[in-house]
Structure formats: C-alpha cells, structure tokens
KEFI-37409 format. One record per residue: residue number from 1; residue in one letter; x, y, z of N, C-alpha, C in turn. Coordinates in steps of 0.02 Angstrom, whole numbers. Layout:
<nodes>
+-----+------+--------+--------+--------+--------+--------+--------+--------+--------+--------+
! pos ! code !     nu !     nv !     nw !    cau !    cav !    caw !     cu !     cv !     cw !
+-----+------+--------+--------+--------+--------+--------+--------+--------+--------+--------+
! NUM !    A !      X !      Y !      Z !      X !      Y !      Z !      X !      Y !      Z !
...
+-----+------+--------+--------+--------+--------+--------+--------+--------+--------+--------+
</nodes>
This chain:
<nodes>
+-----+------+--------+--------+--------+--------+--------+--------+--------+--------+--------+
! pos ! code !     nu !     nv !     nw !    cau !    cav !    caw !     cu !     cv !     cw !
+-----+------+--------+--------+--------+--------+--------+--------+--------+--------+--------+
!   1 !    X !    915 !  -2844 !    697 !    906 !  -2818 !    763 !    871 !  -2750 !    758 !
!   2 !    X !    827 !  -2729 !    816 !    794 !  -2696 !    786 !    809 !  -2621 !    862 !
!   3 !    X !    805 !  -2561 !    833 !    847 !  -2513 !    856 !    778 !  -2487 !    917 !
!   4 !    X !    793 !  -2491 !   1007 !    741 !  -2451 !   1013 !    723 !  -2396 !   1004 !
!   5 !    X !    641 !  -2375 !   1029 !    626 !  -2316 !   1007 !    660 !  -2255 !   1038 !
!   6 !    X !    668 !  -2215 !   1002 !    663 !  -2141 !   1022 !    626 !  -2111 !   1095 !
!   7 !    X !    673 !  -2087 !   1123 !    610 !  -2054 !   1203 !    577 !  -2017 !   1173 !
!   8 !    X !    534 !  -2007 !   1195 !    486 !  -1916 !   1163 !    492 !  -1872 !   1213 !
!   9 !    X !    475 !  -1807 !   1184 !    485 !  -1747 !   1171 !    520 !  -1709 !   1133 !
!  10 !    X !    555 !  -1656 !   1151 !    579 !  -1611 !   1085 !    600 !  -1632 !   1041 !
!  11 !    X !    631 !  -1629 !   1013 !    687 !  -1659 !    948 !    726 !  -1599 !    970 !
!  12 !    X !    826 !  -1608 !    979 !    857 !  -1575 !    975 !    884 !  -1521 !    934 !
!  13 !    X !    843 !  -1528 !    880 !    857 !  -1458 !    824 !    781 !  -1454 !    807 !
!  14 !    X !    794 !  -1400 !    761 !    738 !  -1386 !    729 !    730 !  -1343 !    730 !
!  15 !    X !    678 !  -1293 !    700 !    668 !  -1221 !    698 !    633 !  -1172 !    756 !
!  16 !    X !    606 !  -1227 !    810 !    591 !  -1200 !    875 !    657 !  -1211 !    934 !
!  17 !    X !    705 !  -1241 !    928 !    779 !  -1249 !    958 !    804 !  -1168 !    910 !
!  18 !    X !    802 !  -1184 !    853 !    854 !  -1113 !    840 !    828 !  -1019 !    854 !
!  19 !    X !    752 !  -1036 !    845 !    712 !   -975 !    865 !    730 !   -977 !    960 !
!  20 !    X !    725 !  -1025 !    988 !    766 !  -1013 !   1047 !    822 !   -983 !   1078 !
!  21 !    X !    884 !  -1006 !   1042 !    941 !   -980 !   1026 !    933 !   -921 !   1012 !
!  22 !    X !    890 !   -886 !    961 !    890 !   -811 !    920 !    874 !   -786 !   1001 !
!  23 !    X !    838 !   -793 !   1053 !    788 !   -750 !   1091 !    839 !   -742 !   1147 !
!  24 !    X !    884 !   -823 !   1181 !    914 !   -811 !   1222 !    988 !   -757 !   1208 !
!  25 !    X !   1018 !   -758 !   1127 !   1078 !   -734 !   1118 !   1043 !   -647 !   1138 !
!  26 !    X !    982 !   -647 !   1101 !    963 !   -570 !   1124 !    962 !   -534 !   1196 !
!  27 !    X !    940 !   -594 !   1242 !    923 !   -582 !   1315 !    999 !   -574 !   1325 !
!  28 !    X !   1035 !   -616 !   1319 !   1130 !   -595 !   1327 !   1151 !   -528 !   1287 !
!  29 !    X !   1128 !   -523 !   1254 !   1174 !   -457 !   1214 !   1128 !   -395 !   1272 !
!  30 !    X !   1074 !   -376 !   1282 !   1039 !   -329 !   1325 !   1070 !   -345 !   1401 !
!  31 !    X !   1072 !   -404 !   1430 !   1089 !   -392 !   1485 !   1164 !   -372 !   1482 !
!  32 !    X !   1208 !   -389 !   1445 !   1273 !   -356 !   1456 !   1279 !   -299 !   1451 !
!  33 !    X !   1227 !   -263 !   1391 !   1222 !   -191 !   1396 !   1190 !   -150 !   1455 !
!  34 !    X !   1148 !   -195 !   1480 !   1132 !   -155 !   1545 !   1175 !   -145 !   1584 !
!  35 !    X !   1210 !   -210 !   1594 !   1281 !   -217 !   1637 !   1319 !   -174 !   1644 !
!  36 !    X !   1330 !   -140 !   1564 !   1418 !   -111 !   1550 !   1371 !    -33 !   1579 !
!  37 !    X !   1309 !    -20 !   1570 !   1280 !     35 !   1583 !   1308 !     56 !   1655 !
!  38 !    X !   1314 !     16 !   1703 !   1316 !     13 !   1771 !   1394 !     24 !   1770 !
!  39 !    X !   1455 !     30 !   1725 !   1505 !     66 !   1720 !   1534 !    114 !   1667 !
!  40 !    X !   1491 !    106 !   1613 !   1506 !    183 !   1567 !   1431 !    183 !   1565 !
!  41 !    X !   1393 !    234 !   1550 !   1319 !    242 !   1520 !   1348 !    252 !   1447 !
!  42 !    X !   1384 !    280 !   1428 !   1410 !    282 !   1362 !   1412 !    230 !   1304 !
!  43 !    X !   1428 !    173 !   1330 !   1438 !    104 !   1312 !   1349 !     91 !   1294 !
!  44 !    X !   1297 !     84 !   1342 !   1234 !     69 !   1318 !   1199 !    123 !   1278 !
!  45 !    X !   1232 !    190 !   1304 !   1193 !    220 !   1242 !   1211 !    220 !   1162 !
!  46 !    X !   1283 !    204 !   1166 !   1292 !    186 !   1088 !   1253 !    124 !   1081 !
!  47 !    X !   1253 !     80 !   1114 !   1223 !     17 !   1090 !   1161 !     12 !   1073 !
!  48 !    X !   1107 !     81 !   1116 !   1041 !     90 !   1101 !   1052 !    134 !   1037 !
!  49 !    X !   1102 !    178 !   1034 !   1078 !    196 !    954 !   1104 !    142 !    891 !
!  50 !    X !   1156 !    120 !    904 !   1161 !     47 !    843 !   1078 !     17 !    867 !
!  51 !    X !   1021 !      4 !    896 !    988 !    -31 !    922 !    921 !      1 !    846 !
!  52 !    X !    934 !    101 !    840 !    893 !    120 !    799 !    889 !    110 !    743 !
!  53 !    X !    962 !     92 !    729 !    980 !     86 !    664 !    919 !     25 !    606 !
!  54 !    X !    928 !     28 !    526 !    890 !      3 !    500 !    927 !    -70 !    518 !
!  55 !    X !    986 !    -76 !    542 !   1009 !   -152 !    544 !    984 !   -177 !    590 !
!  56 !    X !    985 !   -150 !    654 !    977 !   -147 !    721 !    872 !   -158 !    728 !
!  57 !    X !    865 !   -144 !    689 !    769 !   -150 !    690 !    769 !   -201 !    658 !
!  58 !    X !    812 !   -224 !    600 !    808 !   -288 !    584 !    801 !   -361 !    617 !
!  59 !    X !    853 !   -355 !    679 !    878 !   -382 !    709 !    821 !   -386 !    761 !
!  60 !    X !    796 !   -335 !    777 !    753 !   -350 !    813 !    684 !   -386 !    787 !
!  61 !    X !    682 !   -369 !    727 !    610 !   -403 !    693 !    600 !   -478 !    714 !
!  62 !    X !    698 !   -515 !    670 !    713 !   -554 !    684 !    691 !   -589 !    765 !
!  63 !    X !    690 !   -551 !    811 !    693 !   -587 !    889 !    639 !   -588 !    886 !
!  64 !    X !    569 !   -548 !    875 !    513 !   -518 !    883 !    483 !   -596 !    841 !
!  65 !    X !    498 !   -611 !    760 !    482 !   -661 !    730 !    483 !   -738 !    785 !
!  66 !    X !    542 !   -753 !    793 !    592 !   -792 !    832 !    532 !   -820 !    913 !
!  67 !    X !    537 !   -766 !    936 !    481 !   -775 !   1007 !    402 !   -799 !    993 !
!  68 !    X !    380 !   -765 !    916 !    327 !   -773 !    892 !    314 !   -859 !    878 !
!  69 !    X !    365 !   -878 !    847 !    357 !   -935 !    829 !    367 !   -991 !    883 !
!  70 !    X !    428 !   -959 !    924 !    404 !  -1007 !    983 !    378 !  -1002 !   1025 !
!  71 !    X !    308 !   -953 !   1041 !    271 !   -960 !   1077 !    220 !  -1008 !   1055 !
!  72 !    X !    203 !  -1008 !    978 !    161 !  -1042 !    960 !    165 !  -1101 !    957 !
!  73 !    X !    236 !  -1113 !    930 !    242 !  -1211 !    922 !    246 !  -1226 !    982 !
!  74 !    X !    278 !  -1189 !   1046 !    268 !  -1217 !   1104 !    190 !  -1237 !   1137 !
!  75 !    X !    166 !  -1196 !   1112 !     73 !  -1209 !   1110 !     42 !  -1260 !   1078 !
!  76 !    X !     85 !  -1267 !   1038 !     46 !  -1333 !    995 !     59 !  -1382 !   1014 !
!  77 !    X !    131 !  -1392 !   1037 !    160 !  -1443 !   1065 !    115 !  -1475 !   1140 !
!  78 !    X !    107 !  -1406 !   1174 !     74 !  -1440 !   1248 !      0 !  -1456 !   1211 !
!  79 !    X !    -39 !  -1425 !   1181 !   -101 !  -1447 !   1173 !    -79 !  -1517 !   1130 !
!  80 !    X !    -64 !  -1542 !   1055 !    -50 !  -1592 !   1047 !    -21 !  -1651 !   1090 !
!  81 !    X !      9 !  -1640 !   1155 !     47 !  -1688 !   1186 !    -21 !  -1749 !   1222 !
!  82 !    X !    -73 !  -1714 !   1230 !   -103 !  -1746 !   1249 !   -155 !  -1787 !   1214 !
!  83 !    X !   -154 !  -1767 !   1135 !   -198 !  -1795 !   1112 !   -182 !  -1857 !   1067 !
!  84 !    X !   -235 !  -1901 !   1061 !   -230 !  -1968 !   1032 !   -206 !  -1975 !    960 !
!  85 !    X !   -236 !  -1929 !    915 !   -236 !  -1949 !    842 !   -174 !  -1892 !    833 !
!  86 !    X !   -103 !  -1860 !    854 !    -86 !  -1819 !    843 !    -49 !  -1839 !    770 !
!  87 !    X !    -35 !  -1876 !    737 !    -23 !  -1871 !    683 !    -72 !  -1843 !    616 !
!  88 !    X !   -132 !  -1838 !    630 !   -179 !  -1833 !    576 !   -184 !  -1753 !    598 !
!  89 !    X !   -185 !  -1727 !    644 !   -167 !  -1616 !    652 !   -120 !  -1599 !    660 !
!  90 !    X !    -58 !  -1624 !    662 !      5 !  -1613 !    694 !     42 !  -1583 !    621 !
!  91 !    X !     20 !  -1585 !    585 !     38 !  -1563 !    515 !     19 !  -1485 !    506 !
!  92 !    X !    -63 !  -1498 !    509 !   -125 !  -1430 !    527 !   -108 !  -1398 !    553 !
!  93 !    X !    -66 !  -1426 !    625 !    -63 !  -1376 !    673 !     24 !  -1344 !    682 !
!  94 !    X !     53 !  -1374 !    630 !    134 !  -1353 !    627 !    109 !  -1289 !    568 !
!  95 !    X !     78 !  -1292 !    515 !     72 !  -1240 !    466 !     34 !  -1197 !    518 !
!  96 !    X !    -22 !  -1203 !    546 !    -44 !  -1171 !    587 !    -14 !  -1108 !    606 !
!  97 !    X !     37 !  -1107 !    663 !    105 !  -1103 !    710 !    130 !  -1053 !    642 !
!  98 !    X !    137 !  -1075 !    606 !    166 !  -1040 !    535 !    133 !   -964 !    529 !
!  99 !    X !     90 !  -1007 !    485 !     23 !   -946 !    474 !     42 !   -886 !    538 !
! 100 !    X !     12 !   -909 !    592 !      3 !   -864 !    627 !     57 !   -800 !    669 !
! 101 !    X !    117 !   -839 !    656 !    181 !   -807 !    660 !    198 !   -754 !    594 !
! 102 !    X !    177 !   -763 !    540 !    171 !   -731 !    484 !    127 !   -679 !    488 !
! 103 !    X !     44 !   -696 !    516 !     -9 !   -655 !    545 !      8 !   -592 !    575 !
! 104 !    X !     48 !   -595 !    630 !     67 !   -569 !    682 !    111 !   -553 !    667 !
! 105 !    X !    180 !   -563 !    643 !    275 !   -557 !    654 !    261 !   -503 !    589 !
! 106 !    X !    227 !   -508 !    522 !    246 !   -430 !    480 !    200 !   -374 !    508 !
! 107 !    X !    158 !   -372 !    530 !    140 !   -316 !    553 !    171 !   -283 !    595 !
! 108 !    X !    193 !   -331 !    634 !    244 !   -304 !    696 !    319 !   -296 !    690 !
! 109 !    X !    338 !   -318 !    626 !    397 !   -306 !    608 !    409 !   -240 !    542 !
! 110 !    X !    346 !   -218 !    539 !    327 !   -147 !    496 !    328 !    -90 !    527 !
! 111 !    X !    293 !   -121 !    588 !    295 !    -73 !    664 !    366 !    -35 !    675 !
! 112 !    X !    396 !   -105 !    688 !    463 !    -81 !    707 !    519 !    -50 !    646 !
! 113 !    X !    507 !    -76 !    609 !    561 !    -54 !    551 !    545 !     24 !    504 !
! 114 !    X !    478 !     33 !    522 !    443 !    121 !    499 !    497 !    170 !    522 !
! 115 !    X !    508 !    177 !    580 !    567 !    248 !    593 !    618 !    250 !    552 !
! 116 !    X !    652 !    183 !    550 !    707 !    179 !    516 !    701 !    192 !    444 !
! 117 !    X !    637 !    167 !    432 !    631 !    179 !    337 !    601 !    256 !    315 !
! 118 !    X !    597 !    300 !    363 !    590 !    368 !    346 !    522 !    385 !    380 !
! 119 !    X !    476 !    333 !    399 !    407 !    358 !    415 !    417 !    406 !    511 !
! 120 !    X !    343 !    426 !    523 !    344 !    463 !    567 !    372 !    428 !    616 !
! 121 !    X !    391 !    457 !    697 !    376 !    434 !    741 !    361 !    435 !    779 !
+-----+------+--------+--------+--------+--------+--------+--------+--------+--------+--------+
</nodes>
C-alpha cells in the first residue's frame, strides 16, 4: 500500500523554523522589557545594560544571524515556488541563502560585538 503524498510547503523543522523561533523569543524578551519599563524604568535599564554586555552582543549577533537567514531562505522559497525544474537550483539556491547570510551576518556581527571587545565607540 502505498503512503500518500506529503502537502507542500514548509517542512515543520528545520533551520528556517528554528531561526524563527531565535527572532520571535527575541521580539518577547524586548517587548516585556518595554513593558516592565512602563512600571520600573529600572528593570529595562538593567536589561539594556546586560543587553551591552559581551554575552548580551552575542546574543544579539545570534538574532541578527537568525533574521538573516530567514529572510533569505524565505526568498528562495517564494522565488523557487514557482518554478518548474526546482530540484536541479534548489540545492544552488539553499547554499546560496548560506553564503549570503555568512556575507552579511560576520560583518555585522563584528559591528556589533567591537564595543564589547575593547574597540572604539
């Protein structure tokens, strides 16, 4: 007996589901700090200085990486959705997505992590 197919679209995991996860847990951790702002300011300003910290820039690299990558596979995804041969670039265009998140995510994660590592600011 033979199993039907699969619906298409996403696949429920994968590394554009968990770079998701990284972006929304971030959008939750800031909005509560804005929140608690609106009854101690104390509360967000410690949280903006844990925010300077070398852990805290990490963390952000991390989200900064995270958004990078799924802006792109989400790009690849809508342009591939429509095309015929997507198995023969869909490979091309997953390293692609890669590459270019790499392109982009260390420069910008040098950016951010300089104060913390002693450089100017």
């Amino acid at each position: 007996m033979t199993e039907p197919p699969s619906p298409p679209g996403p696949s429920p995991s994968g590394p554009a589901t968990v770079a998701a996860f990284v972006i929304y847990g971030w959008v939750l951790i800031w909005s509560a700090a804005i929140a608690a702002a609106g009854f101690d300011v104390s509360i967000f300003n410690g949280l903006w200085r844990l925010a300077g910290t070398l852990g805290g820039r990490t963390v952000l690299c991390l989200v900064v990486l995270s958004a990078l990558f799924h802006t792109l596979d989400g790009l690849r995804r809508l342009v591939l959705d429509g095309a015929r041969h997507v198995a023969r670039v869909d490979l091309a265009a997953r390293l692609a997505a890669v590459f270019f998140t790499a392109a982009l995510g260390v420069p910008a994660s040098l950016v951010i992590l300089w104060p913390a590592l002693g450089g100017q600011r």
